[in-house]
N, C-alpha and C positions, 0 to 999 in steps of 0.2 A: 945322399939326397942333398939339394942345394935350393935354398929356397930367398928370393929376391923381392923384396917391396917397393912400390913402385906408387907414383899420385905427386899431387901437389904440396908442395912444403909451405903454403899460406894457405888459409882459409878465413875468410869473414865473419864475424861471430852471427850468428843467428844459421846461417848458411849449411850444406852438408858434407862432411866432410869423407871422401871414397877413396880408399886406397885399393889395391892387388895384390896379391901376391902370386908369384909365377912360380911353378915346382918344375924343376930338373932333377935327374936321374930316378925318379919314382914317381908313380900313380895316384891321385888323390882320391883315387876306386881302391887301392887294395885295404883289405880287409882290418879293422881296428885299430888303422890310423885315425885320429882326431886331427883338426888345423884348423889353429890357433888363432889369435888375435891378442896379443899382449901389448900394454904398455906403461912408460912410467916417464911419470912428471919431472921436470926437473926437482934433482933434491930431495926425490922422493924413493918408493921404491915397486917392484913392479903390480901391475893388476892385472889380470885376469880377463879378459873383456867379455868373448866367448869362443866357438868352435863350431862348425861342422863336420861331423863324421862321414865314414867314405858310404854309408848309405845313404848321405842327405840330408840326418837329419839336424837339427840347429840344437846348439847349447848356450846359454847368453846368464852374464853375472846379474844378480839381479837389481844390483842397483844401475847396469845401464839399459837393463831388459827394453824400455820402453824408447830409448834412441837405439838403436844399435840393431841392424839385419847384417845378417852375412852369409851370402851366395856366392854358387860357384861356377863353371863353366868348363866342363868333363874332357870336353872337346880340344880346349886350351892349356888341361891341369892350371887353372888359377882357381883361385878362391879371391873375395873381396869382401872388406869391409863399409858398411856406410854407416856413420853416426850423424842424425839430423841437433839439429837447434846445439849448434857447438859455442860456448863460452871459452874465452882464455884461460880457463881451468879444465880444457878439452889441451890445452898444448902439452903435448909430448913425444917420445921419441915412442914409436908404434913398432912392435915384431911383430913378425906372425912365423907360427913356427908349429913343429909337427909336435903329437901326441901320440903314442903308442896305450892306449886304453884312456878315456878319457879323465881318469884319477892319476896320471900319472903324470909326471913333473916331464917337461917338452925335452927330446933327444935331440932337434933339429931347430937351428933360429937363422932366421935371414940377420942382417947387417943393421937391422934398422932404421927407419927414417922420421926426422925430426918432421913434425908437423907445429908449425906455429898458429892459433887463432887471436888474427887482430886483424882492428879494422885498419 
């Protein structure tokens, strides 16, 4: 499986910040796959953001429970993240990447992309 992220590498602070992620060679339907949403700060190290499972349904960290949906589009195999009300403390290089059970550490990471928030 090959998994791609895709969106704008600036974002404005207050604004919402939406990335993609596109899946090849596998289905975001088959069974007890989770997909991901990781990422980490410069300097820092990684977080957890959240996941959808391939029935739907959403899993979200909780301390960004209250920014943070993430939907998908069955038809496309993507999934997308939106984080509303982003500060410069939202800048980081964002994965998204697959989960085989959703306690289990990600089998599969896209490449990464640097999101910067400044105005």
């Amino acid at each position: 499986v090959q998994l791609q992220e895709s969106g704008p590498g600036l974002v404005k602070p207050s604004q919402t910040l939406s990335l993609t992620c596109t899946i090849s060679g596998g289905s975001i339907t088959t069974d007890y796959y989770y997909w991901s949403w990781i990422r980490q700060p410069p300097g820092k190290g990684l977080e957890w953001m959240g996941a959808i499972g391939y029935s739907g349904s959403t899993y979200y960290s909780p301390s960004l429970r209250s920014r943070t949906s993430i939907s998908r589009d069955t038809s496309n195999n993507q999934f997308t993240l939106q984080l509303s009300s982003v500060t410069p403390e939202d800048t980081a290089v964002y994965y998204c990447a697959r989960q085989v059970g959703l306690f289990n550490a990600s089998d599969a990471w896209g490449q990464g992309t640097l999101v910067t928030v400044s105005s």
